[in-house]
C-alpha positions as YAML, in Angstrom:
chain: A
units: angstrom
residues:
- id: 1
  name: UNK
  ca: [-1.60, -25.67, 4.63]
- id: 2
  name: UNK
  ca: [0.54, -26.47, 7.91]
- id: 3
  name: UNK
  ca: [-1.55, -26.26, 11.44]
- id: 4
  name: UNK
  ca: [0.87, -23.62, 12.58]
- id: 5
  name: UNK
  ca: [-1.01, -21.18, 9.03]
- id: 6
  name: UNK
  ca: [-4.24, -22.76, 9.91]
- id: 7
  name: UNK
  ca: [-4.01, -20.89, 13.64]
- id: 8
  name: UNK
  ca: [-2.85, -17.87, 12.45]
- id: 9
  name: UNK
  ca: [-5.32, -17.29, 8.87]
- id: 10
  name: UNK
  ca: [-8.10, -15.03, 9.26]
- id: 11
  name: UNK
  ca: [-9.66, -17.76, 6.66]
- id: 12
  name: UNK
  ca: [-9.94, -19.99, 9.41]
- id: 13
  name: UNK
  ca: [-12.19, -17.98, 11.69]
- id: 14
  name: UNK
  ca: [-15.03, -19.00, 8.70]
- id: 15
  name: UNK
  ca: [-16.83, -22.22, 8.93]
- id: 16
  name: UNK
  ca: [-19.35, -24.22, 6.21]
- id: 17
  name: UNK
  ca: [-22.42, -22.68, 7.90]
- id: 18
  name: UNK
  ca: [-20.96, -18.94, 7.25]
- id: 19
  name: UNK
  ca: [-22.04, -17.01, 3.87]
- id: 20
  name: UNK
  ca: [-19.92, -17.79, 0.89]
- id: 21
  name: UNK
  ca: [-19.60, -13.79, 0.78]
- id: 22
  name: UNK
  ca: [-17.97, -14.15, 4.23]
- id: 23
  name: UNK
  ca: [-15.63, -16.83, 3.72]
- id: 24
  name: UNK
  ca: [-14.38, -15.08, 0.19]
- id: 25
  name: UNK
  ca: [-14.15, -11.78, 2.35]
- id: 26
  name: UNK
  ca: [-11.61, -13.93, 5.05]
- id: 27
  name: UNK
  ca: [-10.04, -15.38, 2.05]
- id: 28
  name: UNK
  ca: [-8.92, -11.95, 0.23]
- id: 29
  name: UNK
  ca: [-7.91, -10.86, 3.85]
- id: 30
  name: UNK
  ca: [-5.62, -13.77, 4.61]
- id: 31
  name: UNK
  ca: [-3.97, -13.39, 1.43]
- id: 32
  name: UNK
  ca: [-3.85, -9.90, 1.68]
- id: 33
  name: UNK
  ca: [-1.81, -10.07, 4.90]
- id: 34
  name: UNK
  ca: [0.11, -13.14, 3.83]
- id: 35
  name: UNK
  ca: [1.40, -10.45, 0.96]
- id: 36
  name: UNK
  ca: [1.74, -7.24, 2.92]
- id: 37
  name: UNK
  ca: [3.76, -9.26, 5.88]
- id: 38
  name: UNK
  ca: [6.23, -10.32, 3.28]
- id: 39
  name: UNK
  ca: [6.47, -7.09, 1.49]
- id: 40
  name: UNK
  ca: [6.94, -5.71, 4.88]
- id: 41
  name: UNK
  ca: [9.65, -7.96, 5.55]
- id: 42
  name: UNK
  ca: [11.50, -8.21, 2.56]
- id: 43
  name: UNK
  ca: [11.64, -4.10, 2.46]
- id: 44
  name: UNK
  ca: [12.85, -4.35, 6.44]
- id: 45
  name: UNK
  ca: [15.56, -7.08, 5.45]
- id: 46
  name: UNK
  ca: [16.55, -5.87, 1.94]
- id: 47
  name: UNK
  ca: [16.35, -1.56, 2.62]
- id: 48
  name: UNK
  ca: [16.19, -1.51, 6.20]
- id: 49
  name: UNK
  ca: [12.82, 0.52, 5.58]
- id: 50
  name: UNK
  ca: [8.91, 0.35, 6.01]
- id: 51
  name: UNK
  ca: [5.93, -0.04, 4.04]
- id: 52
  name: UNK
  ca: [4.66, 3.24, 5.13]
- id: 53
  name: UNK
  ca: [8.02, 5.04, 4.18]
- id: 54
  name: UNK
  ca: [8.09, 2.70, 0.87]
- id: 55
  name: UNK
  ca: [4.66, 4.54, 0.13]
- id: 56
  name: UNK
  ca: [4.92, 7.52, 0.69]
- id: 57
  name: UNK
  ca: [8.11, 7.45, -1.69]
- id: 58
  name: UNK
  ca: [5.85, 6.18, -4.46]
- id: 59
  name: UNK
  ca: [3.39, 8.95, -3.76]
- id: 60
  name: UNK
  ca: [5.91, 11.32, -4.49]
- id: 61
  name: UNK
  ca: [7.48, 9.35, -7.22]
- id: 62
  name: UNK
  ca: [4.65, 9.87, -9.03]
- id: 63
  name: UNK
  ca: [4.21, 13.86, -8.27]
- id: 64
  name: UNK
  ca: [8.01, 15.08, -9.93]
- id: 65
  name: UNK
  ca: [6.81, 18.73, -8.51]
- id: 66
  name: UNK
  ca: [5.89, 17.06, -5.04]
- id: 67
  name: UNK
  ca: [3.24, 16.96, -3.04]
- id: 68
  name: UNK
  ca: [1.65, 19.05, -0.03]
- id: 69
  name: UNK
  ca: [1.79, 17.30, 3.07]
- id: 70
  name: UNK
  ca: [-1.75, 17.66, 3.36]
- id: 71
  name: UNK
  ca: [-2.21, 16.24, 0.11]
- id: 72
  name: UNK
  ca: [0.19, 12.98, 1.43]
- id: 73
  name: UNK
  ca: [-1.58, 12.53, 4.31]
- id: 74
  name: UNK
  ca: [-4.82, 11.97, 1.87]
- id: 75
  name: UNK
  ca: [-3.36, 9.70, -0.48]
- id: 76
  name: UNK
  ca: [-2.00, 7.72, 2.20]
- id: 77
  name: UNK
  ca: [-5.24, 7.52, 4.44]
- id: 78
  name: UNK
  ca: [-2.89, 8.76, 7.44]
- id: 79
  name: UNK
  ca: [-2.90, 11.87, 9.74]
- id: 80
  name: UNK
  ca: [-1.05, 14.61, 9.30]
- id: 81
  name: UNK
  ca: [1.60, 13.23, 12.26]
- id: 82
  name: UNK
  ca: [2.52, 10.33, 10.92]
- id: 83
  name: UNK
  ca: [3.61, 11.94, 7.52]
- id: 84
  name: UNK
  ca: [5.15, 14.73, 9.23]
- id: 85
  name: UNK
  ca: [6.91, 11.47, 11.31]
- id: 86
  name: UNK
  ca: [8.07, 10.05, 8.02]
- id: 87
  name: UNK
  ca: [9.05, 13.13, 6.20]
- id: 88
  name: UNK
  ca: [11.37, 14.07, 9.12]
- id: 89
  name: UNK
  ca: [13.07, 10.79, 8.84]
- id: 90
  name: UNK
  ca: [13.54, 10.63, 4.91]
- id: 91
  name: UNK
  ca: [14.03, 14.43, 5.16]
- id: 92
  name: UNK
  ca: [17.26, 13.61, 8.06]
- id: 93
  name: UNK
  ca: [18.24, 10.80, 5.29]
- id: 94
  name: UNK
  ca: [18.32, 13.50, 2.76]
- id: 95
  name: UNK
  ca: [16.15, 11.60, 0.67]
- id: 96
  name: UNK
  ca: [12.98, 14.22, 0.35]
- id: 97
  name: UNK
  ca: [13.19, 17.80, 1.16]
- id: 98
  name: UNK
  ca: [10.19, 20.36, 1.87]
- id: 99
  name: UNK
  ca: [9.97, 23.53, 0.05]
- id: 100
  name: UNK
  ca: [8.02, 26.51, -0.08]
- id: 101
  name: UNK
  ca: [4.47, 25.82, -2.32]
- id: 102
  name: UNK
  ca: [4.92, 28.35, -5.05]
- id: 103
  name: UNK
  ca: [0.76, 28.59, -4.89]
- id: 104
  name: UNK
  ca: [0.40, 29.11, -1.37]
- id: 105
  name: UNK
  ca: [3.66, 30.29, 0.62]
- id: 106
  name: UNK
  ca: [2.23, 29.40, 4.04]
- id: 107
  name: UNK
  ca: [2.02, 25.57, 3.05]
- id: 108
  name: UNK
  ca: [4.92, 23.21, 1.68]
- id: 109
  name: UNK
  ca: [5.58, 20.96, -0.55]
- id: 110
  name: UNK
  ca: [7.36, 17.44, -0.37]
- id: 111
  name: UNK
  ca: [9.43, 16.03, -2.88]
- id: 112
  name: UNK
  ca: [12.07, 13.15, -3.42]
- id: 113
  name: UNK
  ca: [15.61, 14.19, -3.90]
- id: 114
  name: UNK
  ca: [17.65, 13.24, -6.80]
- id: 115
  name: UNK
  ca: [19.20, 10.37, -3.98]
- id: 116
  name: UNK
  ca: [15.28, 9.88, -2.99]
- id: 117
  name: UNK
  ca: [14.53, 8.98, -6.30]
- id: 118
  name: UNK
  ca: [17.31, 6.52, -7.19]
- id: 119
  name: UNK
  ca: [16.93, 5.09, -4.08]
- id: 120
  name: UNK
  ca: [13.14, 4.63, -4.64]
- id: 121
  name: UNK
  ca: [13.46, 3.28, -7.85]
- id: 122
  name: UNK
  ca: [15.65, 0.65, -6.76]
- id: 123
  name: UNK
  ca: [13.24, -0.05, -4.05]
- id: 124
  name: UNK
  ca: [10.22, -0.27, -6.33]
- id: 125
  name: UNK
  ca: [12.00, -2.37, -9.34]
- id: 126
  name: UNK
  ca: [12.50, -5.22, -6.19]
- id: 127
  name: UNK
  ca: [9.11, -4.68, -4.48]
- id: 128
  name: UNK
  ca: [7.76, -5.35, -7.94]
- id: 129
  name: UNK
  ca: [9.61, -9.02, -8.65]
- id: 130
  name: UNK
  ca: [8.48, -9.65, -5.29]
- id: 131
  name: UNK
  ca: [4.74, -9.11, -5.90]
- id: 132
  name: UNK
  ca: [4.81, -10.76, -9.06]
- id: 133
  name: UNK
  ca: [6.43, -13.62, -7.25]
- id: 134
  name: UNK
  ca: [3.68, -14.32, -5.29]
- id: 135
  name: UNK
  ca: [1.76, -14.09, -7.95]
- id: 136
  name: UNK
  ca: [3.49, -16.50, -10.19]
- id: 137
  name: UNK
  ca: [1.12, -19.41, -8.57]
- id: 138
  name: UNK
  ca: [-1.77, -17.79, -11.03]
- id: 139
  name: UNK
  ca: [-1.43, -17.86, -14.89]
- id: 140
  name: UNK
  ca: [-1.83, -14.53, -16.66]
- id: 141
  name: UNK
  ca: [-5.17, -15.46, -17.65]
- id: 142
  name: UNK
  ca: [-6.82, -16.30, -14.41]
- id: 143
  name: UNK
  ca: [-4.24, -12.62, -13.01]
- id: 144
  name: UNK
  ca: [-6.36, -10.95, -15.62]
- id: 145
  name: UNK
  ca: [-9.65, -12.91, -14.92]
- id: 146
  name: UNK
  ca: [-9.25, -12.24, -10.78]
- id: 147
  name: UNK
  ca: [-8.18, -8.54, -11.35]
- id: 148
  name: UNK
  ca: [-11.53, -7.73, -13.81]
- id: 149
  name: UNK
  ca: [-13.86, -9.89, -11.07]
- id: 150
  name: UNK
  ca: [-12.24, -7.90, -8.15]
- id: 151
  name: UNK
  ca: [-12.67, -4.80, -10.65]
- id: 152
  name: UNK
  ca: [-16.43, -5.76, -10.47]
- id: 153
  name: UNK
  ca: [-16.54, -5.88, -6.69]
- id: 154
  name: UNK
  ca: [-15.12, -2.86, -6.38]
- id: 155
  name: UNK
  ca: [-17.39, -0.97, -8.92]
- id: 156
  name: UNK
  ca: [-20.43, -2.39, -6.85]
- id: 157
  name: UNK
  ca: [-19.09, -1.42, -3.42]
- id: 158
  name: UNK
  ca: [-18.32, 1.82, -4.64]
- id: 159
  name: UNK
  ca: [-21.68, 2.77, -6.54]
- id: 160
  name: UNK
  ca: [-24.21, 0.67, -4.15]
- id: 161
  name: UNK
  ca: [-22.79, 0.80, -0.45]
- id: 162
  name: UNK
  ca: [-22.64, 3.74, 1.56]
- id: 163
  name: UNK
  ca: [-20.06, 4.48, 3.68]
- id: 164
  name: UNK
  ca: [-22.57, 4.46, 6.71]
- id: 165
  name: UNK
  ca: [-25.58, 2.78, 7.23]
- id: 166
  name: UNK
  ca: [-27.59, 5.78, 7.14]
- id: 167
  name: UNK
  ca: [-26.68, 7.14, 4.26]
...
């Protein structure tokens, strides 16, 4: 690694004395960003978009019948502003529109236009070469063998650590 990464890595805030949990929980963080700045990037340079805008596309990608902007703002772990934010701008692009939800008439529902889609999908075929890109340093069996271990973290964390310490 250059000096210039070694300043800039969360990894590097670790020393030998810290827990080996701590140093493997820097680790997945600076790789983590190291990913997510490039996605964001690439998606910036390539589509002249964001990351948030990229996902909330693939939320609704996956809905065909949309999705309640209450509903977005859940999958996306964002308040209710900041989707309204982005569904005004992909709404102005004519890539999403809002319609009436036929359950409840007082809420609506988001959902990608037939533009929203093909421009999503072209979005998500690239976003996809570029993640497996940086993941072409890893043979599929040690991809599979990290994915099932992380797997296991994440069933542990899930089932044995409460949100809050007094829980």
């Amino acid at each position: 690694m250059t000096s210039n990464a070694q300043q800039i890595d969360a990894e590097t805030r670790a020393t030998h004395d810290d827990h080996q949990a701590l140093r493997l929980w820097l680790r997945l963080y600076a790789c983590t960003n190291l990913i997510e700045t490039r996605v964001r990037r690439r998606l910036q340079t390539r589509f002249g978009t964001t990351l948030p805008r990229f996902d909330l596309m693939a939320q609704l990608e996956r809905v065909p019948d949309g999705l309640r902007m209450r509903e977005l703002s859940g999958r996306l772990m964002v308040t209710g502003g900041n989707v309204t934010g982005l569904v005004d701008s992909l709404e102005a692009e004519g890539l999403v529109v809002r319609e009436a939800d036929g359950e409840d008439r007082r809420a609506l529902r988001v959902k990608l236009t037939r533009d929203g889609r093909r421009v999503f999908r072209g979005m998500a075929a690239e976003h996809e070469r570029w993640v497996v890109e940086m993941f072409a340093g890893l043979s599929n069996r040690e991809t599979r063998a990290f994915a099932e271990q992380l797997q296991t973290l994440k069933e542990y964390i899930v089932t044995h650590i409460p949100m809050d310490e007094d829980e």
